[in-house]
C-alpha positions, -999 to +999 in steps of 0.1 A: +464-342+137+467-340+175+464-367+197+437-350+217+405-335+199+394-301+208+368-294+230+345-266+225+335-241+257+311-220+236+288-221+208+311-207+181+336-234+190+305-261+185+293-249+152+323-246+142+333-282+149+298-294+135+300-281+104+340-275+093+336-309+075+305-316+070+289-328+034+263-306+034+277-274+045+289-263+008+252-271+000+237-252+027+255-222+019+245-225-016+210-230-005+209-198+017+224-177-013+191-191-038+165-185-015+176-149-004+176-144-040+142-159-047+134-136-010+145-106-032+121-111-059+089-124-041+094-100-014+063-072-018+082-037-027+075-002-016+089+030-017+085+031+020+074+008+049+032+009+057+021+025+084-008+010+104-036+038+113-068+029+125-096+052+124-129+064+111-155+089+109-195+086+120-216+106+100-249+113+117-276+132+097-300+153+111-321+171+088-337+203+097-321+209+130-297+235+135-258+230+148-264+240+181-287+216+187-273+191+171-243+194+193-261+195+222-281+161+215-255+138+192-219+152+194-218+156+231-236+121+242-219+104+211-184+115+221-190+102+253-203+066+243-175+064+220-149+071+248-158+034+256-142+019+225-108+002+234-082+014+221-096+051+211-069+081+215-089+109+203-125+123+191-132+149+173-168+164+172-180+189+144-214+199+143-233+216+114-269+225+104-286+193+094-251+170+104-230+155+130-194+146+123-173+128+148-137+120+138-119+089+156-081+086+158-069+052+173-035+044+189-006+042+161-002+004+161-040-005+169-049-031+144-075-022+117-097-048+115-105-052+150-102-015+159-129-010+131-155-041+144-150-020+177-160+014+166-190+004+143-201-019+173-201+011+197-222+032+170-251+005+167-254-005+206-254+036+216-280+044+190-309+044+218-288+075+230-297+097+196-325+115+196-355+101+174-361+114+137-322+112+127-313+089+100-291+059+102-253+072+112-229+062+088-192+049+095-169+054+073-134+034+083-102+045+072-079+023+052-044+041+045-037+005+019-065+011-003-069+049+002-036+063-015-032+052-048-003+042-059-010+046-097-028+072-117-035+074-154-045+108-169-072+107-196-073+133-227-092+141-255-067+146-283-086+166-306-124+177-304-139+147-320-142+136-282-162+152-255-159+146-219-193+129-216-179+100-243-142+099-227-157+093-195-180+063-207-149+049-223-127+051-192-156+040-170-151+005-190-113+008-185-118+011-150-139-020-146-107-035-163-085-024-142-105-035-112-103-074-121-064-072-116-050-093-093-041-070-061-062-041-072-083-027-048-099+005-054-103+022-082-112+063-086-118+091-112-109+125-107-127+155-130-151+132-146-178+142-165-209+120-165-236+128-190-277+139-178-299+161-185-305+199-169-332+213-163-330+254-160-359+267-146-372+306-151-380+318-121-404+343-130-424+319-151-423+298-119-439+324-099-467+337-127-483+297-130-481+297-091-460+266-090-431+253-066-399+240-073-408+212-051-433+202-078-410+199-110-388+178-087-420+155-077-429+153-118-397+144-124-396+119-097-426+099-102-421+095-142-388+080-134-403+049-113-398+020-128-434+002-134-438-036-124-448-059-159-482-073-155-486-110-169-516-129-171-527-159-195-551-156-221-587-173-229-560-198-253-536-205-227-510-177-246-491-157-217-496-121-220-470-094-207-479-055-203-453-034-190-446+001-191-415+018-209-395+042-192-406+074-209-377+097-207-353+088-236-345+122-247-346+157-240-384+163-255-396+135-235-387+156-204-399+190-216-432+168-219-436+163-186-468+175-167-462+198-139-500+207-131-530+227-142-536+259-149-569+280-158-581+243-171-551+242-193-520+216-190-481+224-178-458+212-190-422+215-178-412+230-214-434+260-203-415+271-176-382+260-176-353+244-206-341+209-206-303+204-224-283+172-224-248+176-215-224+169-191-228+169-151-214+204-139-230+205-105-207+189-085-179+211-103-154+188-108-129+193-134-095+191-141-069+202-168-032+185-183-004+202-200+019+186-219+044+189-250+038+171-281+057+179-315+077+207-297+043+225-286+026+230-255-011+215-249-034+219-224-069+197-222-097+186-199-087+152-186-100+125-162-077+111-141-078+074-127-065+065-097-058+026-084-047+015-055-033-017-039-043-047-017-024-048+018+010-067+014+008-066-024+036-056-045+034-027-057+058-032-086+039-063-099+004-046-094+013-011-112+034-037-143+000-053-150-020-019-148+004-004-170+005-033-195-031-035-198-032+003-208-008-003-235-031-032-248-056-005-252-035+022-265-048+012-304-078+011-298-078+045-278-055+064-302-088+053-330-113+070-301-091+105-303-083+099-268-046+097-251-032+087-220-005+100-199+009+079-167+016+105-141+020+083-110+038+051-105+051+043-074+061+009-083+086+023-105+092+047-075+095+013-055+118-006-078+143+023-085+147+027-041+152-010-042+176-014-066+202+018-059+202+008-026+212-026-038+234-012-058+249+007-031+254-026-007+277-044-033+296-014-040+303-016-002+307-047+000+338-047-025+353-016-010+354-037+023+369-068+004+396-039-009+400-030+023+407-065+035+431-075+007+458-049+019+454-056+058+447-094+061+453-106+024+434-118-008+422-149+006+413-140+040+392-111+023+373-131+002+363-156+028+347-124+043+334-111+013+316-143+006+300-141+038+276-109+037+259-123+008+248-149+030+240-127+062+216-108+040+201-139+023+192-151+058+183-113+067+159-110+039+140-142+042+136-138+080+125-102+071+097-120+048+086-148+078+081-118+100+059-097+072+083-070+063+085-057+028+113-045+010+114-006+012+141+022+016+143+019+052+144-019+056+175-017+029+187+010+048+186-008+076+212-032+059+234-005+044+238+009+076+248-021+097+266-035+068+301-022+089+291-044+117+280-075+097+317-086+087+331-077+129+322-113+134+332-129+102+365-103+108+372-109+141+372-147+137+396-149+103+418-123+119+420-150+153+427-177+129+453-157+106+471-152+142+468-187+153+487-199+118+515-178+133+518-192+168+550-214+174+529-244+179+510-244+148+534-261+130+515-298+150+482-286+146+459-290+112+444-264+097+408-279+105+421-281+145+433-240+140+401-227+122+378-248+154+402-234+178+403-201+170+365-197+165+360-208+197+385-187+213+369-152+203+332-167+205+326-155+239+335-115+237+320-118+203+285-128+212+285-101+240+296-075+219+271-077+189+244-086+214+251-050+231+250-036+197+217-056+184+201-038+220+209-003+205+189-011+179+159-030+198+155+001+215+140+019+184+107-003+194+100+020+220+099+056+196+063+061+195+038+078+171+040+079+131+084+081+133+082+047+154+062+030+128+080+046+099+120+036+117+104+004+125+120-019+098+158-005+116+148-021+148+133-055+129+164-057+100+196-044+118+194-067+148+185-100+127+212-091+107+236-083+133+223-123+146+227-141+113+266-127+108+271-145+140+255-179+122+273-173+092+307-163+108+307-194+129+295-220+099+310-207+075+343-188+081+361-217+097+344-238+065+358-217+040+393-210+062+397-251+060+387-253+021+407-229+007+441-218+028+468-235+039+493-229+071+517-214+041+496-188+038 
């Protein structure tokens, strides 16, 4: 040991000094390895990083009033009022007969929650501006979490025991399933078919009993309303309740129906027109699947249901317990004739990004230890190679405090700066390697080298990665849907470049004093 201790000039040559022989330092290090990996696992996962877009659409109807005029006395004065809203980039008015439409885009970036108070606000304090006789505008938010789904589960009859009316009742309950998941937050079905009752009028027959369309749809109408129970008590104190049944159980009930009169005589809705049960065909929605089974090629109707996820929420862990729910109920569909086929699953999507691109960061990581082995030497690269571990530990869980998720461009992020995380960790081993060969090293300690040296290149290291972490700060300032998309580079590469700084300064003169010697 030297007579004189070193002083440090810079804050490499401090942390360095603090921590070279400290008791805790081995478990610090060990401690930043478990809680990057518990980081890893509890970190939400996606295939790619969430935009945030803020918007909505206010749906004014107008009935019996043509588009011109509509335009003329909603779109235009709306558009205006709404031009008030904080935050609003663009409007877009469509006027049709009966309807106004107004689209709203907000800024990229604008949050949701607020930016939606804002607009609905602005609807209800510039209704005095609409003209009187329109019904209550609607807004409708946009939610780009819960409106793309992230799983979808196609539904088939196997065989014709099934209709589409009974594999939809069957799903419906599924659905309701699915929706008490943790994390789930909408759920939707595609091509379903919902059972009722049609009613095909004959026009002719119509016409010849001098009776309007508008009256089968009144019949209808008011033997559907539900009739209040009546309750009084009788003479013996016994409580008496009359109520009405609903009479439309069955087909016959509603050809039963009584339009009006006629020449003195009753009619009936079986007179002019044919009631069928079956399934709902107005709304045209239907959908086929093909797939293979036993080598041949089948195509059926299907229903598809979609789910999507709560904001933040992992998609992994939500689309696991979706999909392991449906194979709970696999028995008991394969008894109902009806299959299921998965035919979206971004968690899986999610997990497989993730994980090559893990995969692909330790595979760098050793061909840089390789690297290290035949141009500083084995122990020298694995003092390196036991740093990055560390930088992305930290990386990660600062990534998490900050409300990043784990996707393809935040890993990305990593792969891509993974060059520059070992230039500190580098840079200071390669100063110390040099300063075991100086002529007056033979009176200095290891411990007195590793401080030394550190401090020595601390200086023109921190400038040099702090010009480097500004390159990638500047990706903040890319506007529009590529800004948000690159954002995780700008958030991951820089913290990363600032924790190999940490970890070369802790840790390399740490490592340099535990394991080599001046012989080396």
């Amino acid at each position: 040991m030297s007579k004189t201790e070193f002083e440090s000039t810079n804050i490499a040559g401090r942390l360095a000094k603090g921590f070279i022989d400290h008791p805790l330092t081995l478990m610090l290090g060990l401690f930043i390895l478990v809680m990057g990996y518990i980081t890893l696992q509890i970190s939400p996962r996606e295939a790619n990083p969430q935009i945030v877009v803020a918007g909505g659409a206010v749906i004014v109807p107008y009935p019996g009033v043509k588009a011109a005029e509509i335009n003329r006395v909603i779109v235009e004065p709306l558009q205006r009022r709404l031009r008030e809203v904080e935050g609003v980039e663009n409007i877009y008015g469509i006027a049709q007969d009966d309807v106004a439409i107004l689209n709203i885009q907000f800024y990229l970036g604008e949050e949701r929650d607020k930016a939606n108070f804002r607009l609905y606000n602005s609807v209800m304090r510039n209704l005095d501006a609409l003209p009187k006789g329109i019904m209550m505008p609607i807004v409708r938010t946009m939610d780009i979490d819960t409106d793309i789904a992230v799983a979808s589960i196609a539904f088939y009859p196997k065989n014709d025991s099934a209709s589409m009316t009974e594999l939809y009742k069957i799903v419906s309950k599924i659905q309701n399933r699915i929706n008490k998941i943790d994390n789930v937050a909408i759920t939707d079905l595609i091509g379903e078919r919902k059972e009722q009752y049609s009613i095909e009028v004959d026009l002719q027959k119509l016409s010849g009993y001098n009776i309007s369309l508008g009256q089968v749809i009144k019949a209808v109408e008011g033997i559907m309303v539900r009739t209040p129970d009546a309750t009084f008590h009788s003479e013996d104190g016994k409580l008496v309740v009359f109520g009405v049944q609903k009479a439309l159980r069955n087909a016959e009930d509603i050809a039963k129906i009584q339009i009006a009169s006629y020449g003195g005589s009753a009619i009936y809705i079986r007179d002019i027109a044919t009631v069928k049960r079956g399934e709902a065909v107005e709304d045209m929605k239907t959908a086929t699947i093909t797939y293979k089974e036993a080598g041949k090629v089948e195509q059926r109707p299907q229903t598809t249901l979609t789910v999507s996820k709560k904001k933040g929420a992992n998609v992994v862990d939500v689309n696991r317990d979706v999909f392991a729910l449906m194979e709970l109920l696999r028995p008991q569909l394969d008894k109902e004739g009806i299959g299921f086929i998965i035919s979206r699953d971004d968690g899986y999507t999610a997990n497989h990004s993730v994980n090559e691109l893990v995969q692909h960061i330790i595979i760098s990581i050793i061909v840089i230890g390789l690297l290290l082995v035949f141009t500083l030497g084995k122990k020298e690269a694995l003092i390196v190679v036991l740093t990055v571990p560390m930088i992305i530990s930290l990386t990660l869980f600062t990534g998490y405090m900050l409300g990043q998720s784990i996707n393809k461009i935040s890993l990305f992020a990593l792969l891509l700066s993974l060059g520059l995380l070992v230039d500190a960790a580098i840079i200071v081993i390669e100063n110390i390697h040099r300063h075991f060969h100086d002529h007056d090293a033979k009176d200095k300690s290891v411990k007195e080298i590793a401080i030394a040296a550190t401090d020595e290149v601390g200086n023109p290291t921190n400038i040099a990665t702090i010009a480097i972490m500004v390159t990638f700060l500047v990706m903040f300032l890319v506007g529009g849907t590529v800004g948000q998309y690159i954002r995780p580079i700008a958030v991951y590469a820089p913290i990363a470049m600032f924790m190999s700084l940490i970890v070369a300064y802790i840790f390399t003169p740490y490592l340099v004093n535990k394991l080599m010697t001046k012989e080396d």
